[in-house]
HTML snippet that shows the backbone in 3Dmol.js (N, CA, C, O; Angstrom):
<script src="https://3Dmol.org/build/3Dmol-min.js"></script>
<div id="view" style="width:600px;height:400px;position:relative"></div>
<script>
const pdb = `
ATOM      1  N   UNK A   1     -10.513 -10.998  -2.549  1.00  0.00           N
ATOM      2  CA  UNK A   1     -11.912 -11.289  -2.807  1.00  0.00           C
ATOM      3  C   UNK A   1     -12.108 -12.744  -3.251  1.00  0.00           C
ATOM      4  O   UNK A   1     -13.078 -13.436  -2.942  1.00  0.00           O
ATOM      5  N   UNK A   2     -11.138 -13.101  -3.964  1.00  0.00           N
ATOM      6  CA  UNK A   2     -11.447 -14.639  -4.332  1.00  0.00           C
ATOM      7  C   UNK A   2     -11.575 -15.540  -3.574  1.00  0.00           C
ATOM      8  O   UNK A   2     -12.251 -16.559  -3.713  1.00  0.00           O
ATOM      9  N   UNK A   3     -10.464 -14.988  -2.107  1.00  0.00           N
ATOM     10  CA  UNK A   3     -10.562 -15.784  -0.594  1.00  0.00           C
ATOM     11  C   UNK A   3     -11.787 -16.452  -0.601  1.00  0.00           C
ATOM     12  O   UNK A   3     -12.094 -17.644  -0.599  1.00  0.00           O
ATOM     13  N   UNK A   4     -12.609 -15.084  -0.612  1.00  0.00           N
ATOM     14  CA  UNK A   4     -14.097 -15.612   0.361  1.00  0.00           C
ATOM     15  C   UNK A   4     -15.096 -15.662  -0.893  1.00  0.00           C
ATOM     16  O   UNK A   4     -16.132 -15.018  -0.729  1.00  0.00           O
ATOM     17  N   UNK A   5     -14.960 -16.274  -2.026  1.00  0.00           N
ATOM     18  CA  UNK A   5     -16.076 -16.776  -3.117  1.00  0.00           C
ATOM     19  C   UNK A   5     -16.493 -17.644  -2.408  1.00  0.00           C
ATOM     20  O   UNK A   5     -15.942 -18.545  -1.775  1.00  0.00           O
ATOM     21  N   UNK A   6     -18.050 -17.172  -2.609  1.00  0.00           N
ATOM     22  CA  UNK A   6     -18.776 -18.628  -1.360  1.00  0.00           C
ATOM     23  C   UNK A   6     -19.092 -18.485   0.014  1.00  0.00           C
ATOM     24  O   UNK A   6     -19.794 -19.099   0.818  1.00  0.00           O
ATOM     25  N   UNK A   7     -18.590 -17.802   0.029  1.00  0.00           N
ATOM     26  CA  UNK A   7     -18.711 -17.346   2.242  1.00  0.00           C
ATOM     27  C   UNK A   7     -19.776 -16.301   2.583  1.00  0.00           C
ATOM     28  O   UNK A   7     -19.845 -15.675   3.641  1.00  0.00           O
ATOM     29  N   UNK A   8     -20.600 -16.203   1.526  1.00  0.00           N
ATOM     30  CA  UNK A   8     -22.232 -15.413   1.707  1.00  0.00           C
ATOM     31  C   UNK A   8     -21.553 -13.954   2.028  1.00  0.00           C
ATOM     32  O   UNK A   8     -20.415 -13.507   2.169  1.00  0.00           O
ATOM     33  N   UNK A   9     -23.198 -13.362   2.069  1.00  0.00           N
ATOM     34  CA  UNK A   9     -22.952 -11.888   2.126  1.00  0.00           C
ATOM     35  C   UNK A   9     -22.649 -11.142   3.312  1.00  0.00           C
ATOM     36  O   UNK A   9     -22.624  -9.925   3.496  1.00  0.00           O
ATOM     37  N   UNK A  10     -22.320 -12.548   4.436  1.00  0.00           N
ATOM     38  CA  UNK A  10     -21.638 -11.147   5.445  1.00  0.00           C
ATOM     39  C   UNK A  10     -20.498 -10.992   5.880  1.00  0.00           C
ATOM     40  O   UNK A  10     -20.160 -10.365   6.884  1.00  0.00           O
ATOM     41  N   UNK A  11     -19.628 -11.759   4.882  1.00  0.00           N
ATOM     42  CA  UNK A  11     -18.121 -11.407   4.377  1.00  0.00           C
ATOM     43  C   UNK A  11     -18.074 -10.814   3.328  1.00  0.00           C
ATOM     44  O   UNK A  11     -18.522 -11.087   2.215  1.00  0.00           O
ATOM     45  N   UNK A  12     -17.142  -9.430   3.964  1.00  0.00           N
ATOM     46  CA  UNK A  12     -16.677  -8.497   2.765  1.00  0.00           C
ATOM     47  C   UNK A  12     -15.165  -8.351   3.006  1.00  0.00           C
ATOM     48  O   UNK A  12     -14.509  -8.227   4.039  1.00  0.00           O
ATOM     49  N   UNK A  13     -14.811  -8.410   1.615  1.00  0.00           N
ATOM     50  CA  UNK A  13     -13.306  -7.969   1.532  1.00  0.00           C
ATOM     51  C   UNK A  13     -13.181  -6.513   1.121  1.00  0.00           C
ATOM     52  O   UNK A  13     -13.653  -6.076   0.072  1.00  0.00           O
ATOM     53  N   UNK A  14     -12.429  -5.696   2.127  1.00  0.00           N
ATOM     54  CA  UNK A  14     -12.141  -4.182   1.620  1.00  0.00           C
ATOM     55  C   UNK A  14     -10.782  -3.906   1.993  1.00  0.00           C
ATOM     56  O   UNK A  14     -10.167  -4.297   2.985  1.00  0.00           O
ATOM     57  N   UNK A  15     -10.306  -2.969   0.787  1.00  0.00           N
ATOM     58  CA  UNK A  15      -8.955  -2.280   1.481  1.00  0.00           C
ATOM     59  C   UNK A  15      -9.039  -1.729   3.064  1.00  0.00           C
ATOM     60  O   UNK A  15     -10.135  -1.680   3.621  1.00  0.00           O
ATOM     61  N   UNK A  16      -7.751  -1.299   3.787  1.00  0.00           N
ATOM     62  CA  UNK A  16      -7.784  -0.626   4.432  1.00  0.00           C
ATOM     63  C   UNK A  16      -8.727   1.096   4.345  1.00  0.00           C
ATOM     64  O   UNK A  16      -9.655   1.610   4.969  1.00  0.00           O
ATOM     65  N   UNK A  17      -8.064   1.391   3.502  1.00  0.00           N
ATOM     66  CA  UNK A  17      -8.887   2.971   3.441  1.00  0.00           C
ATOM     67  C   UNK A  17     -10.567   3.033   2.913  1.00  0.00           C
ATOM     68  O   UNK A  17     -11.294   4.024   2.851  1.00  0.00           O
ATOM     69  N   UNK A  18     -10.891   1.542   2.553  1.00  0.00           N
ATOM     70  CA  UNK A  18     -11.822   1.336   2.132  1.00  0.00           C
ATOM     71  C   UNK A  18     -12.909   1.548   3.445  1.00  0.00           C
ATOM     72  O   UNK A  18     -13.983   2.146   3.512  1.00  0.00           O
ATOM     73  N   UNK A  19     -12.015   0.673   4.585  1.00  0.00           N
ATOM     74  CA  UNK A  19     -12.882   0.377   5.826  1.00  0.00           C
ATOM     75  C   UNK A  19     -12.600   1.707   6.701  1.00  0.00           C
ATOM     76  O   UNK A  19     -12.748   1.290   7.850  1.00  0.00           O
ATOM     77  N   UNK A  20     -12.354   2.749   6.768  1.00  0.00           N
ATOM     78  CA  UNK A  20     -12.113   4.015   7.485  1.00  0.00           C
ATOM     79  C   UNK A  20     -13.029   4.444   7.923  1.00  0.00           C
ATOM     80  O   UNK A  20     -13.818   4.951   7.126  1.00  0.00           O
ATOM     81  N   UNK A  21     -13.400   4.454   9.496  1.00  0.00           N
ATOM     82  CA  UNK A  21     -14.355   5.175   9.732  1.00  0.00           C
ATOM     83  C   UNK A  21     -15.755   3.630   9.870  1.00  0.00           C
ATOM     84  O   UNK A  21     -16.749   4.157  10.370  1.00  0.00           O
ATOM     85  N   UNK A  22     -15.958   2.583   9.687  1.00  0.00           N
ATOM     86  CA  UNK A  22     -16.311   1.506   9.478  1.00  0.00           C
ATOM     87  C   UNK A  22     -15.536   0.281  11.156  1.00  0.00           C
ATOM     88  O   UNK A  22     -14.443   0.104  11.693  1.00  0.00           O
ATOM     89  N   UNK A  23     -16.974  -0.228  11.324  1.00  0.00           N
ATOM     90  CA  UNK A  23     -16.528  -1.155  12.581  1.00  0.00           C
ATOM     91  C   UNK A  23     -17.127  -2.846  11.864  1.00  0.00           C
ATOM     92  O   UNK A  23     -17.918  -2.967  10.928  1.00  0.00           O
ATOM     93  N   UNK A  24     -16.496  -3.917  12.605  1.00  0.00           N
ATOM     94  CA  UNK A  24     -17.026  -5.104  12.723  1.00  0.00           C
ATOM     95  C   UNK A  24     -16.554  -5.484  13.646  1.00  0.00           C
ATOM     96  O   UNK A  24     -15.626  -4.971  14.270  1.00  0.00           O
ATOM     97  N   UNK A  25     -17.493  -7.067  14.017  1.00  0.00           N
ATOM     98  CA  UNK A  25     -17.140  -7.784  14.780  1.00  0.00           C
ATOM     99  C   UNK A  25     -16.345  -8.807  14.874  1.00  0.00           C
ATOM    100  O   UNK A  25     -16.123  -9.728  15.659  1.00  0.00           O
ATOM    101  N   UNK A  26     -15.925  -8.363  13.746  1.00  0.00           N
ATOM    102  CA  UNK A  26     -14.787  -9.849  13.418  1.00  0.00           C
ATOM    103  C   UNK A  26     -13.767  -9.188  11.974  1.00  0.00           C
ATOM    104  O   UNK A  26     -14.256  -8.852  10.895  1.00  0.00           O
ATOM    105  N   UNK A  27     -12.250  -9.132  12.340  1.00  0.00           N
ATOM    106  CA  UNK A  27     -12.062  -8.568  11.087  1.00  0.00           C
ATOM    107  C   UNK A  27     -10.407  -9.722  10.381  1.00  0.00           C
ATOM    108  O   UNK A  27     -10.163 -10.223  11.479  1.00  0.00           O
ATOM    109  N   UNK A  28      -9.842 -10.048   9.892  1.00  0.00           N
ATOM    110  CA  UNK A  28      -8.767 -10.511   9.464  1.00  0.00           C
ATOM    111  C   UNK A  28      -7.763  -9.690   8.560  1.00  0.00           C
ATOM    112  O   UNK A  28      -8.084  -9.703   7.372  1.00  0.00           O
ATOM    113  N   UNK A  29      -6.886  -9.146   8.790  1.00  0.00           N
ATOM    114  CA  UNK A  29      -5.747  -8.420   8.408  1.00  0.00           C
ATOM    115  C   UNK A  29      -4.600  -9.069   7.844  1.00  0.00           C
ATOM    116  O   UNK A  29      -3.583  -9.341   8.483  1.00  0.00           O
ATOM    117  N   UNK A  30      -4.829  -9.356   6.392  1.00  0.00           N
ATOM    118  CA  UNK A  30      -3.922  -9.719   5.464  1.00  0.00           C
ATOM    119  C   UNK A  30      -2.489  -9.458   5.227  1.00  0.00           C
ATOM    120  O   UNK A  30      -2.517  -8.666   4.285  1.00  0.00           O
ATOM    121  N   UNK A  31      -1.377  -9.643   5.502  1.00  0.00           N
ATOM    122  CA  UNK A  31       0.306  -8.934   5.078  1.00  0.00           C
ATOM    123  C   UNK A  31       0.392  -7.560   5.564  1.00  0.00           C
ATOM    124  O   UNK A  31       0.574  -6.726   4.677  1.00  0.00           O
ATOM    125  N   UNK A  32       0.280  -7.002   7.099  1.00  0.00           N
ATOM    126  CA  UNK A  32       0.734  -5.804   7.493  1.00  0.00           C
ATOM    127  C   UNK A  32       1.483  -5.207   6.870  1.00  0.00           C
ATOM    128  O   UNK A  32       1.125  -4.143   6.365  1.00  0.00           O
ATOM    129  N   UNK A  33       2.719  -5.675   6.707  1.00  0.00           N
ATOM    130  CA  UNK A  33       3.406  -4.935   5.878  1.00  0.00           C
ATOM    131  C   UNK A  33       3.374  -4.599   4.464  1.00  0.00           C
ATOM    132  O   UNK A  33       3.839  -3.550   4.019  1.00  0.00           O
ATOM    133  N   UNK A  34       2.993  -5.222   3.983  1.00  0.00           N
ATOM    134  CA  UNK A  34       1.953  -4.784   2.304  1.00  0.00           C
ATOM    135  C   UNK A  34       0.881  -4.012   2.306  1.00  0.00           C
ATOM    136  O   UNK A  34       0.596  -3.330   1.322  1.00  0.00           O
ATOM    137  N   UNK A  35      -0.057  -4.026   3.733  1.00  0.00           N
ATOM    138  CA  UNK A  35      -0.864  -2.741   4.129  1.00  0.00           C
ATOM    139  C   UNK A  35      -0.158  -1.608   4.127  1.00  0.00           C
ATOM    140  O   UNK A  35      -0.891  -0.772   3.600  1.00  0.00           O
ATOM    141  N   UNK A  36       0.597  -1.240   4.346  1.00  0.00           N
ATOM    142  CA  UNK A  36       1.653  -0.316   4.958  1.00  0.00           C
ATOM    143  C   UNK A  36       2.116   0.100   3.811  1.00  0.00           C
ATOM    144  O   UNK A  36       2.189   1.296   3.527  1.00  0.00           O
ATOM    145  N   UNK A  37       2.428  -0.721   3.140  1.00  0.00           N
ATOM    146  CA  UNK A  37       3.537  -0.178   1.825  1.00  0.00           C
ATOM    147  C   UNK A  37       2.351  -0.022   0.716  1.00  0.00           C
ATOM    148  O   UNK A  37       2.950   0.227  -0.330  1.00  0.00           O
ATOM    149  N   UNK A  38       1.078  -0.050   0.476  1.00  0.00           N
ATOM    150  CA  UNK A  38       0.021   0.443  -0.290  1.00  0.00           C
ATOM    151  C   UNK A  38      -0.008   1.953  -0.249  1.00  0.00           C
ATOM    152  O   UNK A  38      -0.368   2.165  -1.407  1.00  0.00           O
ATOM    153  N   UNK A  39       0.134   3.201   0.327  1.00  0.00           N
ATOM    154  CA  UNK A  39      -0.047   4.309   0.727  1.00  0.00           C
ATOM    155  C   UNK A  39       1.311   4.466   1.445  1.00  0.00           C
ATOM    156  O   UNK A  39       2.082   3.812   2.147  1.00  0.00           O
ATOM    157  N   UNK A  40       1.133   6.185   0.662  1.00  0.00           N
ATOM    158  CA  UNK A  40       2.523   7.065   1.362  1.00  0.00           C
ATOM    159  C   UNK A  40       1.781   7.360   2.792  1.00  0.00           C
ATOM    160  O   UNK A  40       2.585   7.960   3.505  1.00  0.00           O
ATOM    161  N   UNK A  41       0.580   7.160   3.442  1.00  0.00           N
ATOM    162  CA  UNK A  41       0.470   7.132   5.024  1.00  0.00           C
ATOM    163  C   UNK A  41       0.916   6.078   5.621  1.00  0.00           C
ATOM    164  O   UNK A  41       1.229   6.292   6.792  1.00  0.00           O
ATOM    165  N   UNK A  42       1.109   4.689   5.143  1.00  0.00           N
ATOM    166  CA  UNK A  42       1.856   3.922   5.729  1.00  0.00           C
ATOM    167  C   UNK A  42       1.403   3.246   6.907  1.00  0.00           C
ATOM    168  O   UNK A  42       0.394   2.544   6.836  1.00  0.00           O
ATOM    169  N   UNK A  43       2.020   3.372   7.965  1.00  0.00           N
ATOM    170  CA  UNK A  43       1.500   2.718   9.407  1.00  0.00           C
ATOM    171  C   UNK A  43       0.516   3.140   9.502  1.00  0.00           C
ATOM    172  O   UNK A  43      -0.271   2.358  10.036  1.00  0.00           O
ATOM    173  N   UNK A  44      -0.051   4.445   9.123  1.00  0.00           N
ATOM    174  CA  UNK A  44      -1.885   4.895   9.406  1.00  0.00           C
ATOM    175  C   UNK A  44      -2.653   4.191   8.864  1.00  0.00           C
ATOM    176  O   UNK A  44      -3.704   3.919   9.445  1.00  0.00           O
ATOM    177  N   UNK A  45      -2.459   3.820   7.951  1.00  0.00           N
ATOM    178  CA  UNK A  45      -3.580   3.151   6.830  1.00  0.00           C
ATOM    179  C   UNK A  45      -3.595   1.495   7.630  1.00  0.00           C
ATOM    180  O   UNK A  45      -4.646   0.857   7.688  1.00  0.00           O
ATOM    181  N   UNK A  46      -2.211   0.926   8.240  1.00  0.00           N
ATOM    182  CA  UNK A  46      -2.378  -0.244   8.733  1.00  0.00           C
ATOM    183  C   UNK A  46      -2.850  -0.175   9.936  1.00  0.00           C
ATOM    184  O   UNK A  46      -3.226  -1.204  10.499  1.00  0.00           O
ATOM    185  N   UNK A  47      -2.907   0.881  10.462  1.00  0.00           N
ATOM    186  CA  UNK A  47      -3.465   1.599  12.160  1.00  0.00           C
ATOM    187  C   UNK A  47      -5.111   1.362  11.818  1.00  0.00           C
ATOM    188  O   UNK A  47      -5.792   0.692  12.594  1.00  0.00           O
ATOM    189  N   UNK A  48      -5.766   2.034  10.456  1.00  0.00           N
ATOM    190  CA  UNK A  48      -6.793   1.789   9.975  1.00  0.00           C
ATOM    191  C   UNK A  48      -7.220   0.496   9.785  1.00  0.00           C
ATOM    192  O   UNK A  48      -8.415   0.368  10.052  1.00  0.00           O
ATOM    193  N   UNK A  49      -6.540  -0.746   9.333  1.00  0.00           N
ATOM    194  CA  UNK A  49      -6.981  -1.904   9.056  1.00  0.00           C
ATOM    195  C   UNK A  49      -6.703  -2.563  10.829  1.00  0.00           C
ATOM    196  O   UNK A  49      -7.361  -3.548  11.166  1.00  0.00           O
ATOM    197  N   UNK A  50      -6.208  -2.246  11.330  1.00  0.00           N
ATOM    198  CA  UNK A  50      -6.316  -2.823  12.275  1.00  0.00           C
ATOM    199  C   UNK A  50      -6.838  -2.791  14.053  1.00  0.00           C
ATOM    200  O   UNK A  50      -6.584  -3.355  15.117  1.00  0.00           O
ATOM    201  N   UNK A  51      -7.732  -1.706  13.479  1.00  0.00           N
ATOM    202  CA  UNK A  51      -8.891  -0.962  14.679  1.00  0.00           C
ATOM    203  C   UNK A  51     -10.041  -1.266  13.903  1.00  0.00           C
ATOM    204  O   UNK A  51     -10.680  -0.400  14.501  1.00  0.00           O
ATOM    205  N   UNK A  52     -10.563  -1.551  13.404  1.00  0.00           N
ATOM    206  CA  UNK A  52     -12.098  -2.224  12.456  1.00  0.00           C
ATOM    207  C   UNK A  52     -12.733  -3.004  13.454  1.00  0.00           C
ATOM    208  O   UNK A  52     -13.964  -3.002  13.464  1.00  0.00           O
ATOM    209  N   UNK A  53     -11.877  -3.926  14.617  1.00  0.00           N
ATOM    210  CA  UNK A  53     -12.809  -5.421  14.834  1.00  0.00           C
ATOM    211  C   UNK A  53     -13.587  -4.626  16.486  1.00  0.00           C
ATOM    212  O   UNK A  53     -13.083  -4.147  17.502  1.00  0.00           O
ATOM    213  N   UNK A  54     -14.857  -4.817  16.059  1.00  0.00           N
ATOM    214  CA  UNK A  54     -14.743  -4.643  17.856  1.00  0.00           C
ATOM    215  C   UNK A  54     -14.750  -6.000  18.440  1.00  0.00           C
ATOM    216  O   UNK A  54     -14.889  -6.025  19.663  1.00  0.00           O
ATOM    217  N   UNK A  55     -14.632  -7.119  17.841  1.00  0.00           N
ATOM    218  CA  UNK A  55     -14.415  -8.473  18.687  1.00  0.00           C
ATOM    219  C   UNK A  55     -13.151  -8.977  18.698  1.00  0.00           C
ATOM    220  O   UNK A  55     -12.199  -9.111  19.466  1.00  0.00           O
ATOM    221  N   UNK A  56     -13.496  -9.226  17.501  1.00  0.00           N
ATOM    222  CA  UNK A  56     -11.945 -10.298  17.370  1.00  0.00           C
ATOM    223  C   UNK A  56     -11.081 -10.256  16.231  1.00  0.00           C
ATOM    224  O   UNK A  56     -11.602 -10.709  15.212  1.00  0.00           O
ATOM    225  N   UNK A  57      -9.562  -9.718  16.081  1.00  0.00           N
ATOM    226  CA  UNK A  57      -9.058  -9.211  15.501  1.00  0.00           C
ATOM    227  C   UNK A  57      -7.853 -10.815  14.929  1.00  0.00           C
ATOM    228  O   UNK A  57      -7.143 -11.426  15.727  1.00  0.00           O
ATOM    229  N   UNK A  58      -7.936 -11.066  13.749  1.00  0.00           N
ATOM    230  CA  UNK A  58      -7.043 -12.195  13.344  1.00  0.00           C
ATOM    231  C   UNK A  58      -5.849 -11.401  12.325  1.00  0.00           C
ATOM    232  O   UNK A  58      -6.214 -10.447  11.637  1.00  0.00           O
ATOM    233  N   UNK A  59      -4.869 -11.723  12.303  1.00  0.00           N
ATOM    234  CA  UNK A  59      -3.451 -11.074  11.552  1.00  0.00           C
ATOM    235  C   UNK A  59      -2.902 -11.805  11.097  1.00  0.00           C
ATOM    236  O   UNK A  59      -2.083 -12.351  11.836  1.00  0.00           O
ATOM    237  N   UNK A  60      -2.981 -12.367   9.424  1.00  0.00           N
ATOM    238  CA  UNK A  60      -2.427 -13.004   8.887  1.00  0.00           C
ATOM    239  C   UNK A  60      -1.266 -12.713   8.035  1.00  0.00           C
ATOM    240  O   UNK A  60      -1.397 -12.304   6.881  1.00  0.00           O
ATOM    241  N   UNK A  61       0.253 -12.994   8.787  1.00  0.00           N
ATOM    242  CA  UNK A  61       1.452 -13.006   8.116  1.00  0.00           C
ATOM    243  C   UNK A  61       1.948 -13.130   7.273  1.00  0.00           C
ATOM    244  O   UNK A  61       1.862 -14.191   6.655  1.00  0.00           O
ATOM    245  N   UNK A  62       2.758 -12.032   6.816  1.00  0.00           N
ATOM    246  CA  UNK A  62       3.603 -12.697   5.259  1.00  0.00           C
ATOM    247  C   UNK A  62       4.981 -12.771   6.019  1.00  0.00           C
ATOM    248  O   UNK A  62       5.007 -12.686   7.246  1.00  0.00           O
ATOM    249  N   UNK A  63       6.193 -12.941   5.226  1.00  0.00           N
ATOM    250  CA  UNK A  63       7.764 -13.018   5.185  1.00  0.00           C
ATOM    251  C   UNK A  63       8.247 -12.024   5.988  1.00  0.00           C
ATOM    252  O   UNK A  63       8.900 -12.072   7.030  1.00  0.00           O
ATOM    253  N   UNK A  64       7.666 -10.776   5.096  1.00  0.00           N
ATOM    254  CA  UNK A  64       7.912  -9.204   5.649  1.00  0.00           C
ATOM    255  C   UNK A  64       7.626  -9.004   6.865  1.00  0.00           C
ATOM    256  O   UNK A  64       8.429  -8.266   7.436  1.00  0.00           O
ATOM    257  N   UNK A  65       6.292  -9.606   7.834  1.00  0.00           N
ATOM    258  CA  UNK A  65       5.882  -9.565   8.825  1.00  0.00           C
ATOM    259  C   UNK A  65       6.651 -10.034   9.942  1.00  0.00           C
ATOM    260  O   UNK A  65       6.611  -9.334  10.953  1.00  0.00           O
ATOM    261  N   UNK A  66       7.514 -11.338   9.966  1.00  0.00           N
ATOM    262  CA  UNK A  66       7.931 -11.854  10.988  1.00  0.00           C
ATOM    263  C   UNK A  66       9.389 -11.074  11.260  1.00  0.00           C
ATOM    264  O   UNK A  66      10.177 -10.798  10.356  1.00  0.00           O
ATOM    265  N   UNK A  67       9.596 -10.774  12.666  1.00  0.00           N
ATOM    266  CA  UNK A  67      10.450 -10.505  13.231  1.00  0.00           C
ATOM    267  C   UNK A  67      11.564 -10.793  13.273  1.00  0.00           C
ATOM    268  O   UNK A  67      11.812 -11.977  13.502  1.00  0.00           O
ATOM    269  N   UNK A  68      12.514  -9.994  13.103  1.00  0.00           N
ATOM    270  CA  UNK A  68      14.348 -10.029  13.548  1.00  0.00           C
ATOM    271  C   UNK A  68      14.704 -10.933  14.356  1.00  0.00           C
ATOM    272  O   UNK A  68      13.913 -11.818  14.685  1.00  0.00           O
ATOM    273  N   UNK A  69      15.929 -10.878  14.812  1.00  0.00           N
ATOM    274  CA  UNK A  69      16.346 -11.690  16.351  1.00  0.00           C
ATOM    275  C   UNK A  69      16.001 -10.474  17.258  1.00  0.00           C
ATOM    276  O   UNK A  69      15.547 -10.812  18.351  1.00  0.00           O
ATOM    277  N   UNK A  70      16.093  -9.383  17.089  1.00  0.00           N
ATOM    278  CA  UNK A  70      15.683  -8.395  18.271  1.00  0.00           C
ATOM    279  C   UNK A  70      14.203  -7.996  18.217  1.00  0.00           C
ATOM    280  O   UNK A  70      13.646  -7.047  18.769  1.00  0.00           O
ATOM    281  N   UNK A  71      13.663  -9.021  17.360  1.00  0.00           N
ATOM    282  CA  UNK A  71      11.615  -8.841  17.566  1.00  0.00           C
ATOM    283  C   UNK A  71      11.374  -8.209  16.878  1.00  0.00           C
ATOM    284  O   UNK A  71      10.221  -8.545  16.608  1.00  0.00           O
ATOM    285  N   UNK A  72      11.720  -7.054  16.011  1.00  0.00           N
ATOM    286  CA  UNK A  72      11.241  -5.685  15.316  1.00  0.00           C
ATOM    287  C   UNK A  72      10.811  -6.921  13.387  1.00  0.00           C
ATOM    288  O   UNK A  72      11.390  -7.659  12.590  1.00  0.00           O
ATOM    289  N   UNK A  73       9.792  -6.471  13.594  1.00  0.00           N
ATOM    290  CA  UNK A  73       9.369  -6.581  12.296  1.00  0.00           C
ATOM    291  C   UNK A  73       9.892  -5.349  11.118  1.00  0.00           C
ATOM    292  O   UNK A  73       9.996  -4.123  11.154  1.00  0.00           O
ATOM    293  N   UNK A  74      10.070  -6.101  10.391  1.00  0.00           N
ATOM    294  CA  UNK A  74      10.503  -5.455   8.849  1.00  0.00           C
ATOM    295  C   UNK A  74       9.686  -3.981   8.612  1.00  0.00           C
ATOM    296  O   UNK A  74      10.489  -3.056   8.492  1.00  0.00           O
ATOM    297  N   UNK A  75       8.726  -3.701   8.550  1.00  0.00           N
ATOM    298  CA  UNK A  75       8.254  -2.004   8.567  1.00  0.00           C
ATOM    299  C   UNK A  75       8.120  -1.094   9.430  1.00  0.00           C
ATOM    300  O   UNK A  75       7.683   0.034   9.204  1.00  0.00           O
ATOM    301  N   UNK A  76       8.757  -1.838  11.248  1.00  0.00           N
ATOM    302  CA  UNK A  76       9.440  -1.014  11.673  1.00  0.00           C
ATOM    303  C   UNK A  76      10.956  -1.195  11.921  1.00  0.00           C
ATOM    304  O   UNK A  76      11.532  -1.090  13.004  1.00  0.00           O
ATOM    305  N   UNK A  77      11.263  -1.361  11.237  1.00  0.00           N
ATOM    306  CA  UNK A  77      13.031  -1.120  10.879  1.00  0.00           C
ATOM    307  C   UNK A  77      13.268   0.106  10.182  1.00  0.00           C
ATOM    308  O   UNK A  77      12.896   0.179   9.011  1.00  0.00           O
ATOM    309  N   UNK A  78      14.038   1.435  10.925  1.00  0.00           N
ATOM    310  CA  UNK A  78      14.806   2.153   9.949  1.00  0.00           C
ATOM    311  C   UNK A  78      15.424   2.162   8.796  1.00  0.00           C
ATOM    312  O   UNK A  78      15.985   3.186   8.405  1.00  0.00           O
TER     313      UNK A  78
END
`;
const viewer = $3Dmol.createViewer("view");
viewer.addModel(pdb, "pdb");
viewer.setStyle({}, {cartoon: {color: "spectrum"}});
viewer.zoomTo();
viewer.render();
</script>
């Protein structure tokens, strides 16, 4: 929320489970994998944050996010 102090009222910051069931046209998805690891649903809840946009969907990375040498990101690793 502190992100967007200043960026008027038609930026909102919400959790994933916050936005369930909820569409926009523009959405930005903070540390997937910290989505994920918020809730014992896990990939659903990040499945949730990341079906919201009906336009344009932005995914902003953490550490956890970037990929192996064989591509697999860190929360889908066994």
């Amino acid at each position: 929320a502190r992100w967007l102090a200043g960026l008027g009222d038609r930026v909102v910051a919400l959790g994933s489970l916050e936005a369930k069931g909820l569409e926009y046209d523009a959405t930005v998805v903070v540390s997937p994998a910290e989505i994920a690891d918020e809730s014992p649903a896990g990939l659903r809840v990040l499945y949730v944050a990341l079906t919201r946009a009906t336009q344009q969907l932005t995914v902003v990375s953490g550490e956890r996010d970037e990929p192996d040498a064989a591509g697999v990101p860190d929360l889908l690793r066994e």
